[in-house]
C-alpha positions in Angstrom: -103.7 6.7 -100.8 -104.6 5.8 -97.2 -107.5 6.0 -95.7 -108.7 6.0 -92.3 -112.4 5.8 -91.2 -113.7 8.9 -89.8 -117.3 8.3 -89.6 -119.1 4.8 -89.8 -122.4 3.4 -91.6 -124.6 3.5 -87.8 -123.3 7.2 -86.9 -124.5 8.1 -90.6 -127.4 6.3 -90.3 -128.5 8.0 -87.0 -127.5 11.4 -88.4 -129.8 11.2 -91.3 -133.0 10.3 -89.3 -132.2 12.6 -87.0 -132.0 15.4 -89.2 -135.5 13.7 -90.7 -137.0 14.3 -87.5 -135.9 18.1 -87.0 -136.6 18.8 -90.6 -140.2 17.2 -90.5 -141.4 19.1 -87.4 -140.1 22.2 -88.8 -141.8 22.0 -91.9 -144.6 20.0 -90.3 -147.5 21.0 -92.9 -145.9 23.0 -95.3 -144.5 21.8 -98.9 -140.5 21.8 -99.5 -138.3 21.5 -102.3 -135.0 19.4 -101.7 -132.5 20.8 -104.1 -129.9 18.6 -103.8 -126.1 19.7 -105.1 -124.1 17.0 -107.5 -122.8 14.7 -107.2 -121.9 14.5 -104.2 -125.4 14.8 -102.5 -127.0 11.7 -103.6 -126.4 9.3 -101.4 -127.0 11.6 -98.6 -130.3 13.2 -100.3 -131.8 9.6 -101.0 -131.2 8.5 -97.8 -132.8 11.7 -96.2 -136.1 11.9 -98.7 -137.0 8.9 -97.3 -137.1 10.1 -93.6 -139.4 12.9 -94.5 -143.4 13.0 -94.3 -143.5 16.2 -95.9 -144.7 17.2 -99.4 -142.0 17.4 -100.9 -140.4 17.3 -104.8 -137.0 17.1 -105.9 -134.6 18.9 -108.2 -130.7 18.8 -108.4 -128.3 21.3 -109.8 -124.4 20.4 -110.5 -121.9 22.9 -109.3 -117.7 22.6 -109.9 -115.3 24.1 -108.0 -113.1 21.1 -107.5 -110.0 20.4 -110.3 -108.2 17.3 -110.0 -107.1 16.2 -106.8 -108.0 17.4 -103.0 -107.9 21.6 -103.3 -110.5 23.6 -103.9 -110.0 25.9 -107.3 -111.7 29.0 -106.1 -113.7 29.2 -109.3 -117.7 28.5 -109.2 -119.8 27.1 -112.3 -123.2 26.1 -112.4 -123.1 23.4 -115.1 -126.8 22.3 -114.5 -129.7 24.4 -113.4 -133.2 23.8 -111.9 -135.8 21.9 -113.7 -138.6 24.3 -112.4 -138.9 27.9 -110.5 -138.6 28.0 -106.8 -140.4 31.6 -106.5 -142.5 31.5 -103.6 -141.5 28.1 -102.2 -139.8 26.7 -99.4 -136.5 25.8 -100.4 -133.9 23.3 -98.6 -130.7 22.9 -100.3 -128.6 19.7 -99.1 -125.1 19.5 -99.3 -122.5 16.6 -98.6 -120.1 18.8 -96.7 -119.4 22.4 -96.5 -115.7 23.5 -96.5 -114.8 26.8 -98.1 -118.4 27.6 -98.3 -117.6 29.3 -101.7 -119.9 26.9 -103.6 -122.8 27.2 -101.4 -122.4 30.9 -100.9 -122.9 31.2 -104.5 -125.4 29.2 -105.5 -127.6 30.6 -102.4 -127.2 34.0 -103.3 -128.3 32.7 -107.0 -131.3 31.2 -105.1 -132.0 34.6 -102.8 -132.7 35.8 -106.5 -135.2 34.2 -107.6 -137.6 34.9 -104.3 -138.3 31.6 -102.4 -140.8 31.6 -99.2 -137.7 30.7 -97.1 -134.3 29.2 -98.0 -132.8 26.9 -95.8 -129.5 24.7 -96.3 -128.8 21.0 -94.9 -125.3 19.4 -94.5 -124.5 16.4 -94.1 -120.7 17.7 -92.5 -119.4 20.9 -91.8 -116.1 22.0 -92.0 -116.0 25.1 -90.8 -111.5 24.8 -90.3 -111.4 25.6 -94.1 -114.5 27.9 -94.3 -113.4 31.2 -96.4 -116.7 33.0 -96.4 -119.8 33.5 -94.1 -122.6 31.0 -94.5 -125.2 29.8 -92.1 -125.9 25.9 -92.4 -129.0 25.8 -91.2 -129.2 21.6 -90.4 -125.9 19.9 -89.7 -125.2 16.4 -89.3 -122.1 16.2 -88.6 -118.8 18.2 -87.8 -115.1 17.5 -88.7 -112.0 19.4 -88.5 -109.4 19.7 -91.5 -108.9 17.2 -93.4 -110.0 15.5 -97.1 -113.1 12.7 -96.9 -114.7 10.5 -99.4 -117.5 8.0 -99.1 -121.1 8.2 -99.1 -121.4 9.9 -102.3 -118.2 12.1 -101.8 -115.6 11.5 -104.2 -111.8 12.3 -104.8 -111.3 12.5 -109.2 -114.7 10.5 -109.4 -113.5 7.7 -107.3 -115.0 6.5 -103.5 -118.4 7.7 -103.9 -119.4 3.9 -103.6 -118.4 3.6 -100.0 -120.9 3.2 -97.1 -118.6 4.8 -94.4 -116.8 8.5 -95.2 -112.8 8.1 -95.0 -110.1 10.7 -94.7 -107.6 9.7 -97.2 -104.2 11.2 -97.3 -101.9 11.0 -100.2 -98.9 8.3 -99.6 -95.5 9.9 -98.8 
């Protein structure tokens, strides 16, 4: 595959403490839980926890919708839950990217369910070319057009995460 770089380690960098400084004076005083969405999230997640000086705890949840290879499947499954209840609670999910919005539409309206305070969702990119369904993204980092990434935790078949940048690769013709 080639790749080319899309977005580098300082544009990341300043993304992430950015949406640290938006997130903090908007919960400024007021515990949040970070549910962060795997894999993909934890690179992003880690490096966002530690811009925040709120209260706040952690949980993660897996969700597939990805087969093999660099489509979407169309088909949600939540293949790991929440530790602990979210009833009452402020609630900020963080995402890598957002592209169909399928996945995230799914898992908030699971969320909506269960009665948190507020819910709020964080993305590190947004890719609204491909989105397929209406979802607000309530922080945004960045914003790309069409096209498939890897890097900073986001993976094609389990590979890339490692990288510090995120890449667009395209397959080799």
């Amino acid at each position: 595959m080639n790749k080319t770089i899309l977005f580098s380690r300082e544009t990341i960098r300043r993304v992430v403490l950015e949406l640290g400084e938006r997130i903090n004076a908007d919960y400024r005083g007021r515990p949040v839980v970070l549910v962060g969405i795997l894999k993909g999230s934890f690179v992003f997640l880690a490096d966002l926890v530690r811009t925040l000086t709120l209260d706040v705890t952690v949980d993660f949840v897996v969700l597939g919708s990805y087969g093999a290879g660099t489509t979407a499947s169309g088909e949600v499954k939540m293949l790991k839950d929440l530790s602990a209840p979210i009833e009452g609670k402020d609630v900020l999910v963080v995402e890598d990217i957002v592209d169909t919005g399928i996945t995230l539409k799914y898992f908030t309206d699971i969320l909506r369910r269960r009665e948190p305070k507020s819910l709020a969702i964080c993305a590190l990119i947004d890719k609204k070319a491909r989105r397929e369904v209406d979802i607000d993204v309530d922080y945004v980092g960045l914003e790309m057009e069409d096209g498939f990434i890897v890097g900073y935790g986001i993976d094609c078949n389990e590979q890339y995460r490692n990288l510090p940048e995120i890449w667009v690769i395209r397959e080799d013709t």
